[in-house]
KOLKOLFI-761720 format. One record per residue: residue number from 1; x negated, y negated, z of N, C-alpha, C in turn. Coordinates in Angstrom, 2 decimals. Each point is the difference from the previous one (the first is absolute). Layout:
N
(site NUM (X Y Z) (X Y Z) (X Y Z))
...
END
This chain:
120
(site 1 (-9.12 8.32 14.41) (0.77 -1.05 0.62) (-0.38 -1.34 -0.62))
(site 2 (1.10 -0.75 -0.29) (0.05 -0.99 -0.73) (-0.67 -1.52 1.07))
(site 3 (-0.53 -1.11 -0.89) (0.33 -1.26 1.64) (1.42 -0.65 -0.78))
(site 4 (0.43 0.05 -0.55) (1.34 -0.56 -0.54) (1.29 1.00 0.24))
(site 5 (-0.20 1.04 0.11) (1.61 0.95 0.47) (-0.96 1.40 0.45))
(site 6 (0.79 0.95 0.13) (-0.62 1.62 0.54) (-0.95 -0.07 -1.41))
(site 7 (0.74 0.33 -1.32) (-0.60 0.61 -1.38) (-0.52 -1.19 -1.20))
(site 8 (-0.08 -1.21 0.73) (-0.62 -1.07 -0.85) (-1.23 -0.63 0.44))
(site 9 (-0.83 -0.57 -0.55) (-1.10 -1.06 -0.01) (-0.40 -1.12 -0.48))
(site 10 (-0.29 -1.28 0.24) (-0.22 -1.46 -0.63) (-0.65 0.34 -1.33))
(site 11 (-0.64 0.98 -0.01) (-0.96 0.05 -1.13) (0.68 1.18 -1.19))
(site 12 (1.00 0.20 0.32) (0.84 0.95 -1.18) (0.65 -1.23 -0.80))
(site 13 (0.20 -1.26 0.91) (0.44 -1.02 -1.12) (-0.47 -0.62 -0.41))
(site 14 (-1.59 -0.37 0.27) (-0.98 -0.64 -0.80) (0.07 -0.29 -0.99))
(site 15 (0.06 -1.37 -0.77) (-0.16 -0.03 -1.48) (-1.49 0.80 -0.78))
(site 16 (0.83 0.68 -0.59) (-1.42 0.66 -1.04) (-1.03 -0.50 -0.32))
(site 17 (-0.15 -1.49 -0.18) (-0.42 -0.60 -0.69) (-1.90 0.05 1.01))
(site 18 (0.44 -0.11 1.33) (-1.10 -0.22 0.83) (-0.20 -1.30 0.95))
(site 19 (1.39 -0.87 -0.66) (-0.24 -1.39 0.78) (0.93 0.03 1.34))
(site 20 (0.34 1.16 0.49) (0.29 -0.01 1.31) (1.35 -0.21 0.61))
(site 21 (0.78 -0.43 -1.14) (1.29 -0.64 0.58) (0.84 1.41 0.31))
(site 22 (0.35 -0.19 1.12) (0.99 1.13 0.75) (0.98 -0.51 0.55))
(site 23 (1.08 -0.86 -0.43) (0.89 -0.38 0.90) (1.59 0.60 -0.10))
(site 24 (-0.05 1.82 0.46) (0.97 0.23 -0.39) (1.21 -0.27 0.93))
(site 25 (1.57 -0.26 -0.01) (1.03 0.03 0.55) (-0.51 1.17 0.59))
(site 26 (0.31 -0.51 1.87) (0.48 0.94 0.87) (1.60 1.01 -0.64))
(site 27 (1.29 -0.75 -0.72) (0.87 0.81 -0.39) (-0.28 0.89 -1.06))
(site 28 (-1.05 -0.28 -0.47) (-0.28 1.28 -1.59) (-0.48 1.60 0.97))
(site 29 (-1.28 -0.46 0.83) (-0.80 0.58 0.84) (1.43 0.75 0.53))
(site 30 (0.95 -0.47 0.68) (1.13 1.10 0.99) (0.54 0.43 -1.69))
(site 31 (0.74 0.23 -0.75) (0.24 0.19 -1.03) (-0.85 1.33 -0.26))
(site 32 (-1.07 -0.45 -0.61) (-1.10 1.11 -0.41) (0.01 0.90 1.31))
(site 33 (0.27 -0.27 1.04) (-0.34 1.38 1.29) (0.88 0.55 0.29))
(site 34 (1.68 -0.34 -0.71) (1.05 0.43 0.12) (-0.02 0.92 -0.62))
(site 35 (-0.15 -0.27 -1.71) (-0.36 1.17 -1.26) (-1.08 0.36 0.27))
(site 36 (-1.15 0.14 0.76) (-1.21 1.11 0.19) (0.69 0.97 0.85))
(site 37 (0.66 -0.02 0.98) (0.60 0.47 0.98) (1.37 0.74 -0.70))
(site 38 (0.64 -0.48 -0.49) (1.11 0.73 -0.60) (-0.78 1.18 -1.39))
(site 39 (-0.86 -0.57 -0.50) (-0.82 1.18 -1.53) (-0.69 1.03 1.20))
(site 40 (-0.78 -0.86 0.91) (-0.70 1.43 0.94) (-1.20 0.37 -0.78))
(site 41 (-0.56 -1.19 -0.98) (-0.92 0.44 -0.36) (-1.23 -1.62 -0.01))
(site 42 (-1.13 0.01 0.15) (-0.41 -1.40 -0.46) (0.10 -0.68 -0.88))
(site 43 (0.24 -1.35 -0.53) (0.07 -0.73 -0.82) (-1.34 -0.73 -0.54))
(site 44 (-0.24 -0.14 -0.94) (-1.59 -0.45 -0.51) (0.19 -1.11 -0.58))
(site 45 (0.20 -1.23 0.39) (0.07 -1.69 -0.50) (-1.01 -0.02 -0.96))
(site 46 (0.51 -0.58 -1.47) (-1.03 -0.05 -1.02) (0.25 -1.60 -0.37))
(site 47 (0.46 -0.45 0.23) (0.19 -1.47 -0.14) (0.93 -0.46 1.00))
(site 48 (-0.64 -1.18 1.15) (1.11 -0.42 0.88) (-0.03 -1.61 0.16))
(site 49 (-0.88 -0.64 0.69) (-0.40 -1.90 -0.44) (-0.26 0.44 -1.11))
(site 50 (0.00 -1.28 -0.79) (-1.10 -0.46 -1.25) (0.16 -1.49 -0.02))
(site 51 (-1.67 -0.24 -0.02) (-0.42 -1.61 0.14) (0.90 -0.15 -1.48))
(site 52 (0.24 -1.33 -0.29) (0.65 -0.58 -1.03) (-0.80 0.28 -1.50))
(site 53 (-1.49 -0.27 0.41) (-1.12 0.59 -1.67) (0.24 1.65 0.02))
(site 54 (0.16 0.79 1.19) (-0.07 1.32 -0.79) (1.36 0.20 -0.11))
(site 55 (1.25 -0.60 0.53) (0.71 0.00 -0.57) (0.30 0.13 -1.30))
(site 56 (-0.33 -1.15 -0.32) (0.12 -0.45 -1.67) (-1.04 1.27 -0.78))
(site 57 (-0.92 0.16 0.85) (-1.23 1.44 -0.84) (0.69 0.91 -0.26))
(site 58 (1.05 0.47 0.95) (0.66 1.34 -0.60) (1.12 -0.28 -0.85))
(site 59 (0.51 -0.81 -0.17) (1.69 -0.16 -0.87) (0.77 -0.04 1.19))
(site 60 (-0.05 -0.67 1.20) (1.11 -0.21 1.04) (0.58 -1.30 -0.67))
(site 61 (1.45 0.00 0.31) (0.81 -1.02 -0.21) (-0.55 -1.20 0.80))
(site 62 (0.38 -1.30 -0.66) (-0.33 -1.02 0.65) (0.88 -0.09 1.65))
(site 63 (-0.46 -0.26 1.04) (0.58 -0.57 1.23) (0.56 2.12 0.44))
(site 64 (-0.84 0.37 -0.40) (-0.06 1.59 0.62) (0.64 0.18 1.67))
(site 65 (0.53 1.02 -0.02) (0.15 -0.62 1.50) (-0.88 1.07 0.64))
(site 66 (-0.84 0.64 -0.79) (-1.58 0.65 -0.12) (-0.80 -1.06 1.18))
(site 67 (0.13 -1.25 -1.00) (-0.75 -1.48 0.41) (0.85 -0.44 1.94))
(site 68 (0.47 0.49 -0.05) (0.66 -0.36 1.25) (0.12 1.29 1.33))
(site 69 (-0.94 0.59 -0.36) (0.05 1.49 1.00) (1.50 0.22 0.04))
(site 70 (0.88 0.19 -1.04) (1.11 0.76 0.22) (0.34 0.56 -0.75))
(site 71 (-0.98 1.25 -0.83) (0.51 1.13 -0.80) (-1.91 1.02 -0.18))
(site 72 (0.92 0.93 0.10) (-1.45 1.17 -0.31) (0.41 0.96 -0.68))
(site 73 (-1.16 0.38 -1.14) (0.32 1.16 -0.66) (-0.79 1.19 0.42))
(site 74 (0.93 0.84 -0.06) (-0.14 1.53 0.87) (-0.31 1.45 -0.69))
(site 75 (-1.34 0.45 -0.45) (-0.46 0.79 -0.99) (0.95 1.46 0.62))
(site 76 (0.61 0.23 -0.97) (1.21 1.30 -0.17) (0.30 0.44 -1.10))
(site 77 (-0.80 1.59 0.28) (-0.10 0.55 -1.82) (0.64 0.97 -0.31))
(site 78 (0.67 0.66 1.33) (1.23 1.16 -0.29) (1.07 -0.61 -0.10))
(site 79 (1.28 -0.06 -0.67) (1.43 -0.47 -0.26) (0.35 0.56 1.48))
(site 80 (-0.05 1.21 0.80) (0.67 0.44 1.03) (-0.64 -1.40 1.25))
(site 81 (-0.88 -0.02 -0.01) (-0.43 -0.92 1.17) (0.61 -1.22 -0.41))
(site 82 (-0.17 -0.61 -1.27) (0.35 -1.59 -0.26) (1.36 0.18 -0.02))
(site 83 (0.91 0.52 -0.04) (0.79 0.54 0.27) (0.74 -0.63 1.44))
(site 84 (-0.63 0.56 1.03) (0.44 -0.14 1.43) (-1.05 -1.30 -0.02))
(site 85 (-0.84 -0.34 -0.62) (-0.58 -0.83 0.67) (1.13 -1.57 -0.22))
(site 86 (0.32 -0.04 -1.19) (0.99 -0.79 -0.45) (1.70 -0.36 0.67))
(site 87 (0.02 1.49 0.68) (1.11 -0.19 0.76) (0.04 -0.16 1.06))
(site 88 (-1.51 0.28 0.72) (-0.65 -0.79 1.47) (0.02 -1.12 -0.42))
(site 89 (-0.63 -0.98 -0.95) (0.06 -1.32 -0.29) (1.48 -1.11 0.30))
(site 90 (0.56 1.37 -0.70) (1.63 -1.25 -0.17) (0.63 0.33 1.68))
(site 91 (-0.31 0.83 0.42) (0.97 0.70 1.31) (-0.96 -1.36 0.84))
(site 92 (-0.94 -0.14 0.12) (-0.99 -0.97 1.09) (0.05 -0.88 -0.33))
(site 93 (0.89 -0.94 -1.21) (0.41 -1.49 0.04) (-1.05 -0.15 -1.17))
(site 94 (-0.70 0.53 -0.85) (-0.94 -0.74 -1.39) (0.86 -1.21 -0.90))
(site 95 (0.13 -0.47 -0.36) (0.82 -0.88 -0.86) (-0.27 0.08 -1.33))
(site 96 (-1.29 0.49 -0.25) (0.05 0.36 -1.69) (-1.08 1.42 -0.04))
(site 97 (0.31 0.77 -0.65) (-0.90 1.27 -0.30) (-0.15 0.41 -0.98))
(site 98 (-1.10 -0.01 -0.59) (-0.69 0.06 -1.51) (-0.51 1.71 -0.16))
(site 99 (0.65 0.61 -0.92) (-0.59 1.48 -0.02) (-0.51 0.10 -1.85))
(site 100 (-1.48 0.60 0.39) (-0.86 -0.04 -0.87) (-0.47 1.54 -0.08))
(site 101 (-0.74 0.51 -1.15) (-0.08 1.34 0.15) (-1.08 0.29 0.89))
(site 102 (-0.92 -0.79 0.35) (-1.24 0.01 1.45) (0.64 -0.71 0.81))
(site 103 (0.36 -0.63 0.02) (0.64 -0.71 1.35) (1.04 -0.84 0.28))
(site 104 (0.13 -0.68 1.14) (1.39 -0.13 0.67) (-0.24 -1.81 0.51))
(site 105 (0.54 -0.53 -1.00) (-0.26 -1.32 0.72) (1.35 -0.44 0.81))
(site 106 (-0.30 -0.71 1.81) (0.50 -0.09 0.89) (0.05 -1.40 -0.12))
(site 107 (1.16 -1.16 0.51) (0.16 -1.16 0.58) (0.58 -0.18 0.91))
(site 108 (-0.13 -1.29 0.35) (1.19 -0.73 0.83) (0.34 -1.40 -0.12))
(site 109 (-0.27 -0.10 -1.19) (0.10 -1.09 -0.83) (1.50 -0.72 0.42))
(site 110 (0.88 -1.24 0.43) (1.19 0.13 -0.30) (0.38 -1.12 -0.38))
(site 111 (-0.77 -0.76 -1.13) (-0.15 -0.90 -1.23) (0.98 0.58 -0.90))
(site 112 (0.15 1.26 -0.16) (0.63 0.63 -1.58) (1.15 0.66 0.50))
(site 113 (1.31 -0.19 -0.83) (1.19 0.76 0.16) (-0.54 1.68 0.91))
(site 114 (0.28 0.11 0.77) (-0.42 1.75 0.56) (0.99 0.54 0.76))
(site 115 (0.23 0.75 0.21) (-1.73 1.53 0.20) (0.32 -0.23 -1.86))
(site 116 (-1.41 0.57 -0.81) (0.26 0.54 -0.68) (-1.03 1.12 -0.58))
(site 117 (0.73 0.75 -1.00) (-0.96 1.30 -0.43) (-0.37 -0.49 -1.38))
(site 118 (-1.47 0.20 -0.24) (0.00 0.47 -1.54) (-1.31 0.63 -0.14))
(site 119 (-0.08 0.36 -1.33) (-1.32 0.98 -0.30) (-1.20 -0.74 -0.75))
(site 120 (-1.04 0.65 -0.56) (-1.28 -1.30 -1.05) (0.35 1.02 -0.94))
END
């Protein structure tokens, strides 16, 4: 049991980095519990905040909306799961969904023309 929804926790969105910043959107959080709930399987957040320096540490775009608790990437290594997980995303309102061959990056970004799909 999550303290942020049934299947989430403050600390699944932790920036990696160690400096603490967790400020994710309550709307990503319902989002992500819509598609955990529709896959029926857990979701494993591998990147969700990122302070602005580890931002920039990994190759995140400038003004990320990483940087703004409103996008997480979602480690998914079978095509059948990323699969549904992608179509839980768009069915629960995501506005942009990034599919990668490990994982599934989620937003709710709505800065950028959306919904939209694309791949890395």
């Amino acid at each position: 049991m999550g303290d942020l929804s049934a299947h989430f926790s403050r600390h699944e969105f932790a920036c990696k980095c160690g400096c603490g910043y967790d400020a994710v959107d309550p709307r990503l959080v319902e989002v992500l519990e819509f598609a955990r709930s529709a896959v029926g399987e857990p979701l494993r957040i591998t990147s969700g905040c990122r302070c602005e320096a580890h931002n920039r540490a990994v190759g995140g775009v400038e003004n990320s909306a990483h940087t703004r608790g409103k996008a997480a990437d979602i480690s998914c290594v079978d095509a059948r799961t990323r699969h549904r997980l992608v179509q839980a995303l768009l069915e629960a309102g995501a506005f942009g969904v990034g599919v990668a061959k490990s994982f599934v990056h989620a937003d709710i970004d709505v800065r950028l023309p959306r919904p939209a799909l694309w791949g890395y």
